[in-house]
N, C-alpha and C positions, 0 to 999 in steps of 0.2 A: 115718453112717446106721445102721451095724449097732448103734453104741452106744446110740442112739436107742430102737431097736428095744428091746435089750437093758435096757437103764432103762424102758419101757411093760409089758416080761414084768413085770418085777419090782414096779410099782407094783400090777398086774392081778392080779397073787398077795393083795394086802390090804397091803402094807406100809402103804399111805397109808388113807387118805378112803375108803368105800365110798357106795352110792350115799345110803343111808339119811341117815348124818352128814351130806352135805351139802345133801341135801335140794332135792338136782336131779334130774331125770329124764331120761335120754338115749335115744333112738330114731334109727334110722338105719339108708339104704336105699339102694343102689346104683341106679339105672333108666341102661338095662335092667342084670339082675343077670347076664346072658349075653352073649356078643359072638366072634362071631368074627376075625380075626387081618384078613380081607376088608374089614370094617366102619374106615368111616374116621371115623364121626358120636361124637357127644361123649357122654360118660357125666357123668351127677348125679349127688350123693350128697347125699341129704339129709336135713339133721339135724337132727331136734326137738328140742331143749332145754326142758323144764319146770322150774318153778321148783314146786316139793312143799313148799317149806317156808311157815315162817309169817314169813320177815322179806325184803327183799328184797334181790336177788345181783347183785352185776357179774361177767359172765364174760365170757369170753378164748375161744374156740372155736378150732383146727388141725386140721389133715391134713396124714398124712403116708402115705403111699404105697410099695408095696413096688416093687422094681425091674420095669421097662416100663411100669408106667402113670405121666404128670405128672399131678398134682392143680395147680389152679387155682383161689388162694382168693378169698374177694369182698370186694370193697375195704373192707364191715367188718362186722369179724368178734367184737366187743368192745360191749356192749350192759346195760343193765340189765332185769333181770327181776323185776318184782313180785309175789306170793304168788300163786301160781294163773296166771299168766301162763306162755306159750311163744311161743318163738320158731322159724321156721325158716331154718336158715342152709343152702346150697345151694352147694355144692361144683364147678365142674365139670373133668371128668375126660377126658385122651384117651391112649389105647395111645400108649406110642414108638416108634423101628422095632427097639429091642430085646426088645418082648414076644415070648412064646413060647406055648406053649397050655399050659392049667394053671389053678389058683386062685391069686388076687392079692385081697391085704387089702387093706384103709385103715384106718391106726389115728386114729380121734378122741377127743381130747385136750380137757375144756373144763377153766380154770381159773378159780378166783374172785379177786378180789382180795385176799382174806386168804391165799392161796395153797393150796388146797385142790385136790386132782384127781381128775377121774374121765376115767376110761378107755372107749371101745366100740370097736368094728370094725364095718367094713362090709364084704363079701365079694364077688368079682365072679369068672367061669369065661370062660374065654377058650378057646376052641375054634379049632382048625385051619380049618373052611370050613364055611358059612352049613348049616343042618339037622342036623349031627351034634353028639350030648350028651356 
């Protein structure tokens, strides 16, 4: 996992693809992006994938998740996108009994077929009990 992590920093620095060259568009959103430790209901993440370019892409989309939350991916995940098309792929998420109060990532991951990557995160705040920030 930490290697994982450790290979995402490093792609996220420019080593690879940015978003331009590929000519995708990634957006992504935690619901709710708050949660208390109390809360036992399930978290979204969901993620827009656009296709920016002018020819059209097969991608790959994951989640990976920092320790205490499981990510739960959807049975598919792997799609073609046409020039101006988007897609939403929709993650769902729930605390384990290892979460703590704090800020918890999710790294997404899309690839293409020709093996290109782009990188985002989604962000979630896990609080101790229901009304406090």
């Amino acid at each position: 996992m930490k290697i994982i992590f450790l290979i995402a920093l490093i792609l996220a620095s420019g080593c690879l693809f940015g978003e331009k060259s590929l000519g995708i568009k990634l957006d992504s959103e935690i619901v709710p992006n708050k949660i208390s430790l109390e809360d036992t209901q399930s978290l979204k993440l969901e993620t827009k994938v656009t296709n920016v370019g002018n020819t059209k892409e097969v991608i790959t989309a994951d989640a990976i998740a920092t320790e205490g939350l499981d990510v739960h991916k959807p049975i598919r995940t792997n799609f073609a996108l046409k020039p101006g098309e988007s897609r939403i792929i929709i993650f769902n998420a729930t605390l384990t009994e290892y979460a703590v109060p704090g800020d918890y990532v999710i790294d997404i991951q899309i690839t293409t077929d020709t093996g290109k990557i782009l990188l985002g995160t989604a962000k979630l705040r896990v609080v101790q009990k229901k009304g406090i920030i």
